[in-house]
Rosetta silent file (secondary structure, phi, psi, omega in degrees, C-alpha in Angstrom):
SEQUENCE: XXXXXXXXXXXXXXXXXXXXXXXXXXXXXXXXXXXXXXXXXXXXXXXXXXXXXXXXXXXXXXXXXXXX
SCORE:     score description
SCORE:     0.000 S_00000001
   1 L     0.000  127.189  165.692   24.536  -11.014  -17.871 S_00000001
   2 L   -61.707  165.724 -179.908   22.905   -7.885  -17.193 S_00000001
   3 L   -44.304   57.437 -141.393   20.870   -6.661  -14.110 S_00000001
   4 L   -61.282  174.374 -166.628   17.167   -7.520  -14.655 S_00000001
   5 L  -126.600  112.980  160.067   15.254   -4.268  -13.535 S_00000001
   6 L  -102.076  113.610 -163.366   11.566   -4.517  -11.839 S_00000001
   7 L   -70.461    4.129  167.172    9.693   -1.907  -13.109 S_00000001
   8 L   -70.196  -34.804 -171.794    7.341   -2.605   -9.878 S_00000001
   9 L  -150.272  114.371 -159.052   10.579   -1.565   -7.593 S_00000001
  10 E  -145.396  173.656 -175.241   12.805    0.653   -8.949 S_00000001
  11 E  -122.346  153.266  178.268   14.640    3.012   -6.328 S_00000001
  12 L   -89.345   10.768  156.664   14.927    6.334   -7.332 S_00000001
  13 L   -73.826  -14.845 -174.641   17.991    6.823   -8.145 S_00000001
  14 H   -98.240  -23.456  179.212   17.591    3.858  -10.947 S_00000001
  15 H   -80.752  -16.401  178.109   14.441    5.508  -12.065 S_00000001
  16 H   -70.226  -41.117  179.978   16.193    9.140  -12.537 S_00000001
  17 H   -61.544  -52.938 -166.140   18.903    7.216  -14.504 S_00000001
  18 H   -64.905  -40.233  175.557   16.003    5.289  -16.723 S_00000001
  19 H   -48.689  -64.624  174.063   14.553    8.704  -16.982 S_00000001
  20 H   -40.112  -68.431 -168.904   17.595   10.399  -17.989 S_00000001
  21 H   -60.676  -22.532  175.143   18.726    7.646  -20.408 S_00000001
  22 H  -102.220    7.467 -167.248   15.252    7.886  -22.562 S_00000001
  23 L  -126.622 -161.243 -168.356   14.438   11.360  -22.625 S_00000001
  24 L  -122.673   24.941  166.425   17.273   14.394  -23.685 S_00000001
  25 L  -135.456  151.682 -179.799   17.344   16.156  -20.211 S_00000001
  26 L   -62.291  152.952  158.900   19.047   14.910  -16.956 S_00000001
  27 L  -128.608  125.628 -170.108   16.549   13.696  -13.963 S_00000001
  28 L   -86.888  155.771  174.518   17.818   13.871  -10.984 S_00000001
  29 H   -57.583  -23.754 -171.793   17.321   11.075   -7.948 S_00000001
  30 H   -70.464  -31.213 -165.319   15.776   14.436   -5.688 S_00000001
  31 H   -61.934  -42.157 -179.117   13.342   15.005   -8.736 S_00000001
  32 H   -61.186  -46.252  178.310   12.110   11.468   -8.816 S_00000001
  33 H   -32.499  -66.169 -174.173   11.832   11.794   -4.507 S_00000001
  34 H   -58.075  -31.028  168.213    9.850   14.828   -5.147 S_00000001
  35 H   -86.387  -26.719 -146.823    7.698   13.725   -7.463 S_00000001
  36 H  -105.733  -49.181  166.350    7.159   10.600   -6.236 S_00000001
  37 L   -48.828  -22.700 -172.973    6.576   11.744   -2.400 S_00000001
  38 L   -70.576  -73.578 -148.125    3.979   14.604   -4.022 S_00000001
  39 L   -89.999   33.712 -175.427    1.942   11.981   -5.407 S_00000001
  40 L    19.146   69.486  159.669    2.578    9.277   -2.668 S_00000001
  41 L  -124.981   24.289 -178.127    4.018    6.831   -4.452 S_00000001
  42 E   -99.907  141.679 -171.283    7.111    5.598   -2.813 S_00000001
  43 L   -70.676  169.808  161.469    6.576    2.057   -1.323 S_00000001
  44 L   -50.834  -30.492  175.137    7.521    1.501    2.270 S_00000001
  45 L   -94.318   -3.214  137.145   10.726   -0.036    1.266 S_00000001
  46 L   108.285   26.825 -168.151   11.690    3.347   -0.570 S_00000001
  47 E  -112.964 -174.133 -172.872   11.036    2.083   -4.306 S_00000001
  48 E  -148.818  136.426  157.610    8.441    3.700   -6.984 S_00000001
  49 L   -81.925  121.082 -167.238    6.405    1.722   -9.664 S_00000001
  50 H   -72.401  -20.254  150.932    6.982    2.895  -12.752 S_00000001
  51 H   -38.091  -54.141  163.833    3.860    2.359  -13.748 S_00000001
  52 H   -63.556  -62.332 -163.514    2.225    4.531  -11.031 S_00000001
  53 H   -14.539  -73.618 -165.992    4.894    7.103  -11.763 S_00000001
  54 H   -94.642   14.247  141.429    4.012    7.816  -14.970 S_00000001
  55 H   -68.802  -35.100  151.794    0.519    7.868  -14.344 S_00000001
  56 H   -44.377  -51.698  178.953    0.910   10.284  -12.037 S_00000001
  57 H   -70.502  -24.244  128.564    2.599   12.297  -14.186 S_00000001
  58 H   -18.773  -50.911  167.475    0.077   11.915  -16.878 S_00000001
  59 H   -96.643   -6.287  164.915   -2.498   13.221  -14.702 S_00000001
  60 H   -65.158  -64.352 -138.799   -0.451   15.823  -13.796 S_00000001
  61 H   -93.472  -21.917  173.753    0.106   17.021  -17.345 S_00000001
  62 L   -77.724  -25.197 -171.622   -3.734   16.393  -18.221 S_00000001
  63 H   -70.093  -61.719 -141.042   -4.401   19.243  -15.189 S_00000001
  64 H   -76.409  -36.331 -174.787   -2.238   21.299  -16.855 S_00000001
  65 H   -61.792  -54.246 -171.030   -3.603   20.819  -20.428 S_00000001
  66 H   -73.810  -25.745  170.643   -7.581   21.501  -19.034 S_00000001
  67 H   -70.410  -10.033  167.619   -6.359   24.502  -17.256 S_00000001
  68 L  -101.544    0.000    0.000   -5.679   26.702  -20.098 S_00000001
């Protein structure tokens, strides 16, 4: 049986890999750190929601869109 995965606690090495496996460029575990430490989202126990994640990054991408 496979692993289940909680997209609530994901570490970031499993989220660079989930990253990796759905889009068509590697993500590395420092990228996820880095991102995830900008927009202080790593839990105390050193996991990221993926949920926040990629709202962060969303609003990230929306900055970028209204700035030009």
């Amino acid at each position: 049986m496979a692993k289940k995965i909680d997209p609530a606690k994901l570490t970031p090495e499993t989220l660079a890999l989930l990253l990796t496996n759905a889009g068509q460029k590697r993500v590395t575990e420092s990228q996820v750190t880095e991102i995830a430490e900008a927009g202080g989202l790593l839990a105390p126990d050193g996991t990221i929601n993926l949920v926040r994640y990629a709202a962060f990054l969303a609003g990230k991408s929306g900055e970028a869109t209204h700035e030009s």
